[in-house]
C-alpha positions in Angstrom: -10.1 -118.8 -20.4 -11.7 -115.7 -21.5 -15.7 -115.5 -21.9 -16.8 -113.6 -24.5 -19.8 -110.9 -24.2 -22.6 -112.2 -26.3 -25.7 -111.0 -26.6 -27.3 -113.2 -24.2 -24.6 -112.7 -21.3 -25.0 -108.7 -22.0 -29.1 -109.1 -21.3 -28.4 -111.5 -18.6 -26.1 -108.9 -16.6 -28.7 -105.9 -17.3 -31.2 -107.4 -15.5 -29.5 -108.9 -13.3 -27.7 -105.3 -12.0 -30.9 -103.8 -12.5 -33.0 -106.6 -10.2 -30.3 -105.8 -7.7 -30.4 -101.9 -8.0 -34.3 -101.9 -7.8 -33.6 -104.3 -4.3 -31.0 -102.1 -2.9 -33.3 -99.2 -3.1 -35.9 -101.1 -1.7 -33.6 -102.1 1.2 -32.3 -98.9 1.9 -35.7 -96.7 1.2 -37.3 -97.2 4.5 -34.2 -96.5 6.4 -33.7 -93.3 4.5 -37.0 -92.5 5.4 -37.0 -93.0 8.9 -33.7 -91.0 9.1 -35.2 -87.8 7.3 -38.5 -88.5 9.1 -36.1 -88.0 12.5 -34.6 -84.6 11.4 -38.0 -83.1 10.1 -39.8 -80.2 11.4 -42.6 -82.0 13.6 -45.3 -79.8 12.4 -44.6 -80.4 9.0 -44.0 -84.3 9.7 -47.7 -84.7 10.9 -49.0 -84.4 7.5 -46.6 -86.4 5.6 -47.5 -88.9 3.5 -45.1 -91.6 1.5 -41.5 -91.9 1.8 -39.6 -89.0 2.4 -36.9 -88.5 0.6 -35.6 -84.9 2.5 -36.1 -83.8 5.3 -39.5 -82.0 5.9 -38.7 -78.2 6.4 -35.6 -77.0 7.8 -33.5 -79.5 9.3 -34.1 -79.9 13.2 -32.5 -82.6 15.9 -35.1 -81.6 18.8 -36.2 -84.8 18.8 -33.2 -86.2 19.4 -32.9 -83.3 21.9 -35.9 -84.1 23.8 -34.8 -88.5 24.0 -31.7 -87.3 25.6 -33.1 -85.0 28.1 -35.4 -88.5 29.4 -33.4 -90.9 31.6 -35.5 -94.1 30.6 -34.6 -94.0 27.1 -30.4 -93.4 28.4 -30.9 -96.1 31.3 -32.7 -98.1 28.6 -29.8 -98.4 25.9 -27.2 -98.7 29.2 -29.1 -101.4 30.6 -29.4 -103.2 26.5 -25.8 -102.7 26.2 -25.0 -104.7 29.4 -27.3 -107.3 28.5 -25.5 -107.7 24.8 -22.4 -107.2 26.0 -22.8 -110.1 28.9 -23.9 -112.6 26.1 -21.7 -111.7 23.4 -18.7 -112.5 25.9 -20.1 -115.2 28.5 -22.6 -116.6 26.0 -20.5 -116.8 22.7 -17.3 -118.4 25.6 -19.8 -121.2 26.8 -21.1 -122.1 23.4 -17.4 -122.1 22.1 -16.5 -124.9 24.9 -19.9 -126.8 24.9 -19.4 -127.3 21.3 -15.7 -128.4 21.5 -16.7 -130.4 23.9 -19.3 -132.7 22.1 -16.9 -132.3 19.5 -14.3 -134.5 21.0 -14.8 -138.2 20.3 -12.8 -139.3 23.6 -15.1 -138.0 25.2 -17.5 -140.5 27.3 -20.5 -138.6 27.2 -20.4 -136.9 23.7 -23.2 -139.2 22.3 -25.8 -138.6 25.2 -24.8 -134.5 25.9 -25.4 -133.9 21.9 -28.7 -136.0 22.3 -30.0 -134.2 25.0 -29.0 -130.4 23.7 -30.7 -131.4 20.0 -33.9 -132.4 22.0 -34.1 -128.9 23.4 -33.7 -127.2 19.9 -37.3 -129.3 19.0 -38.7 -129.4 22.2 -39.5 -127.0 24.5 -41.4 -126.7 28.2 -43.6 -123.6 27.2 -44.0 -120.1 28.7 -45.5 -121.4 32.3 -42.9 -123.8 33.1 -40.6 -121.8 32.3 -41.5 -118.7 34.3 -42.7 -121.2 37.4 -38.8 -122.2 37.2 -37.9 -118.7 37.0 -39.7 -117.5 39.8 -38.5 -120.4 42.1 -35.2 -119.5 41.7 -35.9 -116.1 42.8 -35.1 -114.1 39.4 -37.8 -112.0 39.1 -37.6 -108.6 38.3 -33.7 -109.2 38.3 -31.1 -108.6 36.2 -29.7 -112.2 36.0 -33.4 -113.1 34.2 -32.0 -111.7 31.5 -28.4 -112.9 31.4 -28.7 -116.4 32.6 -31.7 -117.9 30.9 -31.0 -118.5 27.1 -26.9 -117.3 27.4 -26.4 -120.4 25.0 -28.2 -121.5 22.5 -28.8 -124.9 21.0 -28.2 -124.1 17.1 -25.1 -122.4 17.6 -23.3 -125.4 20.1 -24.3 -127.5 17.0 -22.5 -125.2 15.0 -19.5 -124.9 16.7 -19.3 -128.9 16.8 -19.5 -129.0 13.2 -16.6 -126.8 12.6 -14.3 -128.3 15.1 -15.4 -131.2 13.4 -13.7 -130.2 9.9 -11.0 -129.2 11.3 -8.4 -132.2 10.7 -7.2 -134.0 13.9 -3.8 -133.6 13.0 -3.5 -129.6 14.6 -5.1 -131.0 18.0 -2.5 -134.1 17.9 0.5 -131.8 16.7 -0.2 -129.4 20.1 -0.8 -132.7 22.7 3.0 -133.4 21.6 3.9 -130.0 22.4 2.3 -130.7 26.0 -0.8 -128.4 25.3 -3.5 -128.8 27.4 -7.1 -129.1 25.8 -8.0 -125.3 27.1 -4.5 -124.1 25.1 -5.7 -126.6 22.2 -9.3 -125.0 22.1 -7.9 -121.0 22.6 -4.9 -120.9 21.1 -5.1 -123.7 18.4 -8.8 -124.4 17.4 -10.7 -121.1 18.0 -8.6 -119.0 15.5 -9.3 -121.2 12.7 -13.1 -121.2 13.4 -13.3 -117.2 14.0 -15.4 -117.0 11.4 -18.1 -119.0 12.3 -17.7 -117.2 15.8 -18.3 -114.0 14.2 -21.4 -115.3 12.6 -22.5 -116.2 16.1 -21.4 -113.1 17.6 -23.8 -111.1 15.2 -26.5 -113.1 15.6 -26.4 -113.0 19.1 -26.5 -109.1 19.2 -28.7 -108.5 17.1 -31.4 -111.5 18.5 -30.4 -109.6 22.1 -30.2 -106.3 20.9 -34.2 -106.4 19.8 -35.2 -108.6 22.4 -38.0 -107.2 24.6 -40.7 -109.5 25.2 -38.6 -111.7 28.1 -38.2 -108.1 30.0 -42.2 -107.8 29.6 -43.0 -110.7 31.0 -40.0 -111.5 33.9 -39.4 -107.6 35.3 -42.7 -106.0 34.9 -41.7 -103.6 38.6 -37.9 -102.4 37.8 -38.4 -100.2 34.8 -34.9 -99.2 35.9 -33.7 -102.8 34.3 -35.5 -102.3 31.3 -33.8 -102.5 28.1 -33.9 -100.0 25.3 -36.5 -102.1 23.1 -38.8 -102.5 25.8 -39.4 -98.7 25.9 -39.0 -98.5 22.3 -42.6 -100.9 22.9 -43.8 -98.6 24.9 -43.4 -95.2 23.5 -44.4 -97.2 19.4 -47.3 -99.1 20.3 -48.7 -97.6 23.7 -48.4 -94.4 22.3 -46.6 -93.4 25.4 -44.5 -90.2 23.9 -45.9 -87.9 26.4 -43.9 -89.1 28.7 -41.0 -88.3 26.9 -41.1 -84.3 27.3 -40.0 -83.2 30.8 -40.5 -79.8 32.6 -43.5 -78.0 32.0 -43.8 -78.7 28.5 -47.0 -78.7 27.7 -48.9 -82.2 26.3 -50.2 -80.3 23.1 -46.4 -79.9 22.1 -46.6 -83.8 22.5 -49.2 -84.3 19.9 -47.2 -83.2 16.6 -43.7 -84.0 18.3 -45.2 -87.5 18.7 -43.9 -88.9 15.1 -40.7 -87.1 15.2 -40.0 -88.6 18.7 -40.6 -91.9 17.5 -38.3 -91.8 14.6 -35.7 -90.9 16.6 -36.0 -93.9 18.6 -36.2 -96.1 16.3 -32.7 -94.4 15.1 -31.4 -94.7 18.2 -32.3 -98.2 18.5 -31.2 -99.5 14.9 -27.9 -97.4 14.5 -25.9 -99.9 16.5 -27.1 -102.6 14.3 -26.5 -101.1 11.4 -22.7 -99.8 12.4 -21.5 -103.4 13.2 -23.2 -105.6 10.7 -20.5 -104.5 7.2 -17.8 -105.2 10.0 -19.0 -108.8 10.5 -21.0 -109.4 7.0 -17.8 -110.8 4.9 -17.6 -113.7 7.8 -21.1 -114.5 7.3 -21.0 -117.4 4.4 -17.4 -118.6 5.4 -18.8 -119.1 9.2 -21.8 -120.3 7.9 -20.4 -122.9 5.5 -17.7 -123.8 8.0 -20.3 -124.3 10.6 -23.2 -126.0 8.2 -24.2 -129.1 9.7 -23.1 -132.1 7.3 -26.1 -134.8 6.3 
């Protein structure tokens, strides 16, 4: 059937591309502007006021010059991309089987497991208790407080159990007369058809681990070497901390107008990855979603 343009559909779609031009722009302005803000000359950049839609005088990367000349900033976005990396592949694995698991119905303890991880998505024991049980088991100012404590999270084993729970019983009962065990059932059966809903996982988890500082604040406050990326970002943005960016003899009155352009470039540095890997993952984002949507 063939719609026919009338004057109301013809208005409709107007404003409707233009209400979704004027958001794009909107969207995409402050990035712009932070990415010619990066490549400005400094001086020039001190005075600027408004978005900028060009670069401020001639085009310079000495800001980007002086981040990589500074090994916190390098050991930083090392030490970010080990943390990401470690719960994109540990993390997303053990929320994969943990939600398979409650998933099964043969299973004795499905009921009481799936009670007990929903009560920790309402309930929570608060910042003390949790650091107390941190610090007894000896993970301060280490690495593994980082990697161990919130690897898997609540909302996304519920997720998973929802989409192996779509998925009709005849593919797991087809591969157990093939003499498949459950781990080639899960890998090889069950997890391609719910790769979307991994994917949607996958993204969140970089990207909530990717800008997550506050747990490196609080748990490694002596190993600046184990820092991650954002938790210098903190520290150069809000404690105005660029001197400490410039090395050598540089004098600290270069600092005061390279300390805007030094700051954009960070915030570049940090957000780049971000934005590289989300149109790779974004088309999975409402299958995964509605696959994993948690039925009333």
């Amino acid at each position: 059937m063939i719609e026919k343009n009338n004057a109301g559909r013809i208005v409709f779609n107007i404003l409707n591309y233009g209400f979704m031009a004027i958001f794009a722009v909107l969207c995409i302005a402050p990035i712009w502007h932070v990415l010619m803000a990066s490549i400005s000359n400094p001086r020039m950049l001190m005075n600027a006021s408004g978005i900028l839609w060009k670069p401020m005088g001639k085009a310079t990367f000495s800001g980007y010059e002086l981040i990589s000349k500074n090994k916190d900033i390098l050991a930083g976005y090392g030490n970010t991309l080990i943390y990401v990396i470690w719960h994109v592949t540990a993390g997303t694995m053990c929320t994969t089987v943990a939600g398979y698991l409650v998933s099964r119905k043969n299973f004795k303890l499905q009921k009481p497991l799936l009670l007990f991880i929903m009560f920790t998505m309402m309930f929570s024991g608060g910042l003390i208790p949790t650091y107390m049980v941190i610090r007894s088991l000896g993970m301060i100012n280490t690495r593994w407080v980082l990697m161990i404590p919130g690897m898997m999270n609540a909302f996304y084993i519920v997720m998973m159990k929802s989409a192996f729970d779509q998925l009709p019983e005849s593919f797991e009962e087809s591969a157990k007369l093939d003499g498949a065990g459950p781990l080639t059932i899960l890998f090889r059966i069950l997890v391609p058809l719910v790769k979307a809903n991994i994917a949607v996982i996958i993204m969140f988890t970089i990207v909530i681990h990717w800008n997550a500082w506050y747990p490196a604040s609080i748990y490694m406050p002596k190993v600046r070497d184990k820092w991650p990326l954002q938790l210098f970002m903190r520290e150069l943005l809000i404690q105005n901390d660029s001197a400490k960016v410039l090395s050598g003899n540089q004098a600290l009155s270069k600092a005061d107008f390279t300390s805007n352009l030094v700051k954009y470039c960070v915030t570049v540095i940090g957000t780049l990855p971000i934005l590289l890997v989300y149109p790779f993952v974004q088309k999975y984002f409402v299958k995964g979603v509605t696959l994993g949507g948690v039925k009333g």
